[in-house]
C-alpha positions in Angstrom: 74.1 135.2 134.8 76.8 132.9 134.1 80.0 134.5 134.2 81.2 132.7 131.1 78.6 134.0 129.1 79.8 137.1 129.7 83.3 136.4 129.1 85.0 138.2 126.1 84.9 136.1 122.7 87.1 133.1 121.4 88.7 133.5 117.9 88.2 130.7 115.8 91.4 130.6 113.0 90.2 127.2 111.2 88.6 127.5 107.9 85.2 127.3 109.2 82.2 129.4 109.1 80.0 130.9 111.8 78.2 127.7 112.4 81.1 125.4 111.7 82.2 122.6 114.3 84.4 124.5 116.8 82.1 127.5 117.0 79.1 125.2 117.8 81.2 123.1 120.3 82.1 126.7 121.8 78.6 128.1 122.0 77.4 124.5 123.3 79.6 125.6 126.8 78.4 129.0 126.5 81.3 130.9 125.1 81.0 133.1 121.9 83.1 132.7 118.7 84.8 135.2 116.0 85.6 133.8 113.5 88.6 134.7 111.7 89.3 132.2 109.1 93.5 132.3 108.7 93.1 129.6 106.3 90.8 128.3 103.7 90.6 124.4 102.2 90.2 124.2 98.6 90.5 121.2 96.3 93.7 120.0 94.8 94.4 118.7 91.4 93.3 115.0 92.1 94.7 113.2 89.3 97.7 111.7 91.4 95.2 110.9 94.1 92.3 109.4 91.9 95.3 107.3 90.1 96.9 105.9 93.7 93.4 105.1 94.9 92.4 102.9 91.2 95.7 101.2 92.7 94.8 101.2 96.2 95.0 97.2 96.7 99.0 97.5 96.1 99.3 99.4 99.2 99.9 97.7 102.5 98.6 100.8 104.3 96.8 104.4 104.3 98.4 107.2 106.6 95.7 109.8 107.4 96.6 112.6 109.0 93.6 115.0 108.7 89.8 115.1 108.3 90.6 117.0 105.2 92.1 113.9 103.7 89.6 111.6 104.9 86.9 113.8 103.0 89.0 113.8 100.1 89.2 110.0 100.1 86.2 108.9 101.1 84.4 111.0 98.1 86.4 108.6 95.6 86.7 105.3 98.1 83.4 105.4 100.1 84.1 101.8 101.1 88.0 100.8 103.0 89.5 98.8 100.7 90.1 94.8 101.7 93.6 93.9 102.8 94.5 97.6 103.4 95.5 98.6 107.0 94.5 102.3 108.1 96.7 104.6 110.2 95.3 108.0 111.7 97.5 110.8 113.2 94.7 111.4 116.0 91.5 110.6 117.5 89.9 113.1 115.6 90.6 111.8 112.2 90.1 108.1 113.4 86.9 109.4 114.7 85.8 110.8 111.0 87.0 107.0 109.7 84.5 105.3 111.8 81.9 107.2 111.6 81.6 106.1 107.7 82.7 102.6 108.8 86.1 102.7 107.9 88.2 100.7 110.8 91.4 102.3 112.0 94.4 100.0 112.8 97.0 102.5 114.3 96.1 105.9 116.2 98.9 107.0 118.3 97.8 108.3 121.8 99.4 111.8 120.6 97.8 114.0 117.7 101.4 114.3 115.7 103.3 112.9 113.1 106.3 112.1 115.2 103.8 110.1 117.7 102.6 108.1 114.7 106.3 107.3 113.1 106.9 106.0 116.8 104.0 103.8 116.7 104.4 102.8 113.6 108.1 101.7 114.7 106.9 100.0 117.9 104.8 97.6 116.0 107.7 97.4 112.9 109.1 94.1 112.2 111.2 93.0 109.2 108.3 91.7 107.1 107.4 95.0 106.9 110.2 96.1 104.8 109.1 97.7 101.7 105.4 98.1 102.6 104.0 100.6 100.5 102.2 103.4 102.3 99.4 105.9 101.2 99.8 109.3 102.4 96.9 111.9 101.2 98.3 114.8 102.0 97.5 118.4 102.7 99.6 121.1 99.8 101.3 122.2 103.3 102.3 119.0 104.7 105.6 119.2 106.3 107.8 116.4 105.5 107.8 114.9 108.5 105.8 112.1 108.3 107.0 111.0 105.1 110.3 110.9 106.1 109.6 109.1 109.3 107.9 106.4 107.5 110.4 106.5 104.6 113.0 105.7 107.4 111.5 102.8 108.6 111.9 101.5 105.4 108.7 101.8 104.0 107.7 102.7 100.5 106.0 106.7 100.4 103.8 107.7 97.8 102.5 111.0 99.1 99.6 112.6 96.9 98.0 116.2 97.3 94.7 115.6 98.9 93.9 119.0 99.4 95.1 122.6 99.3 95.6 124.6 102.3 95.7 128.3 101.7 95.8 132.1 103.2 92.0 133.0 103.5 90.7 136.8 103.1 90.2 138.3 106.8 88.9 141.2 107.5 91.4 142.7 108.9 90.0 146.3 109.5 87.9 144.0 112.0 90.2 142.5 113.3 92.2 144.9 114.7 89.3 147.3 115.7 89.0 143.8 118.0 92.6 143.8 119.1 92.8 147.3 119.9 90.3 147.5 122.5 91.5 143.9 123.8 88.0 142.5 122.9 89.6 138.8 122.4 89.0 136.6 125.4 91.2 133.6 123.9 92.4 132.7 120.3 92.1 129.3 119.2 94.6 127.2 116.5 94.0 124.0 114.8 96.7 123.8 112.6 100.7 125.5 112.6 99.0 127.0 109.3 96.9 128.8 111.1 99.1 130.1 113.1 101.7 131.7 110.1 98.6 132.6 108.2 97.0 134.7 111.2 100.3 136.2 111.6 100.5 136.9 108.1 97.6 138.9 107.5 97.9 141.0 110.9 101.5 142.0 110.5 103.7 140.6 113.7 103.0 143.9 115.9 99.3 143.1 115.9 99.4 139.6 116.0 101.7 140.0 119.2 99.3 142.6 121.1 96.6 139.6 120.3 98.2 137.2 122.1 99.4 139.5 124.8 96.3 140.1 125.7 94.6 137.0 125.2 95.3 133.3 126.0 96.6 131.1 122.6 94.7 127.9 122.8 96.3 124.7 120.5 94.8 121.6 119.4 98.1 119.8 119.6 101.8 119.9 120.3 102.8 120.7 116.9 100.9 124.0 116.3 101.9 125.0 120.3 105.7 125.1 118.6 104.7 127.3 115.6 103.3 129.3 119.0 106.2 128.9 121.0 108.5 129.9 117.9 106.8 133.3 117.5 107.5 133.8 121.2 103.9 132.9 122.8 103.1 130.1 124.9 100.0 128.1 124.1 98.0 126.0 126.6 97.5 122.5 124.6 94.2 121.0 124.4 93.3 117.7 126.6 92.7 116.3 123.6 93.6 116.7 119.8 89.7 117.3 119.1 87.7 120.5 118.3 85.5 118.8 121.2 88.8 119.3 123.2 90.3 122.5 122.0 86.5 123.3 123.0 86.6 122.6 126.5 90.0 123.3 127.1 89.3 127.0 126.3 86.2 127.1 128.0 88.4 125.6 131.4 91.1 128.2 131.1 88.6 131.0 130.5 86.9 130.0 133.6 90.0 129.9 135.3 90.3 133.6 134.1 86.9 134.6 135.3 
């Protein structure tokens, strides 16, 4: 039998449920998934966002910088708007754009907000002084972005897209999972994820997880959340689920 199939299980910490996008991409390579949902996505008070986008045509651009977003959009603008360039923090999002025929102008090779500030800068020119920019935004969005853009001289509205909140584990579960070092590798999609698992385990528990099994981040920003709490986190190849996916599946080979 395939040794991976035998392998211990990969935590899942998005908000997804047992047959959500990671957990298939993770039983597609023969791996199994438990999910523990650190956070959950609920729906923001849209009456900022529903008044920017009856606007939308004064914007020069729209800065996505999750799927979340898109979703959120998308259900209010299902077609991109004429004369409005579109920005997306990383392949995945872009990906999610296209797919509903959106084109995407600017997608950093990096999943972050810092790599799309610097491409945004590389192609900056004095003409673009002022530009208005769209940013839907997640209720935990760091500032980051905004900033950067603001910086550049650009012209910010950032409107709550979406709320990103602590989910309900079960955390009995949990640590009847960490105690007899069931976990094979733990898998993060967002820093969120990252405080919110922490959260709900307590720090003792949350460290003898990732003692004992490898931390698996979609991106550079959620590794430092990682690497701030003390662990080191192997980055996916690529900021996908499809990535953090296969990355897992690699180092858990690598493990066998």
């Amino acid at each position: 039998m395939n040794a991976i199939l035998d392998s211990k299980p990969v935590v899942v910490t998005r908000a997804e449920s047992s047959d959500g996008p990671l957990s298939r991409e993770l039983r597609s390579l023969g791996l199994r998934a438990l999910v523990w949902p650190a956070v959950s996505v609920t729906s923001a008070d849209l009456g900022p966002l529903t008044a920017a986008l009856e606007a939308v045509s004064s914007f020069g651009w729209i800065a996505f910088a999750s799927r979340h977003a898109v979703a959120a959009v998308l259900a209010r603008l299902p077609a991109a708007p004429p004369g409005v360039r579109i920005a997306a923090v990383g392949q995945a999002t872009a990906q999610v754009l296209r797919q509903r025929g959106w084109p995407v102008d600017l997608v950093p090779e990096e999943a972050s907000a810092a790599a799309l500030i610097e491409a945004f800068a590389a192609r900056w020119s004095a003409s673009d002084a002022g530009v208005k920019i769209l940013y839907p935004a997640s209720s935990r969005a760091l500032p980051t972005l905004a900033a950067g853009l603001t910086q550049l001289g650009a012209q910010v509205t950032q409107v709550e897209a979406y709320r990103t909140e602590a989910a309900a584990l079960d955390v009995a579960e949990c640590r009847a999972w960490i105690a007899r070092g069931g976990v094979g590798a733990v898998t993060f999609a967002s820093p969120s994820a990252v405080t919110e698992l922490a959260r709900a385990l307590g720090e003792e528990d949350f460290q003898r997880l990732l003692t004992g099994a490898a931390a698996v981040a979609i991106g550079r920003t959620t590794a430092r959340e990682l690497a701030a709490r003390g662990h080191t986190a192997v980055v996916a190849e690529s900021a996908t689920l499809q990535g953090l996916a296969r990355t897992t599946h690699r180092l858990l080979q690598t493990r066998a």
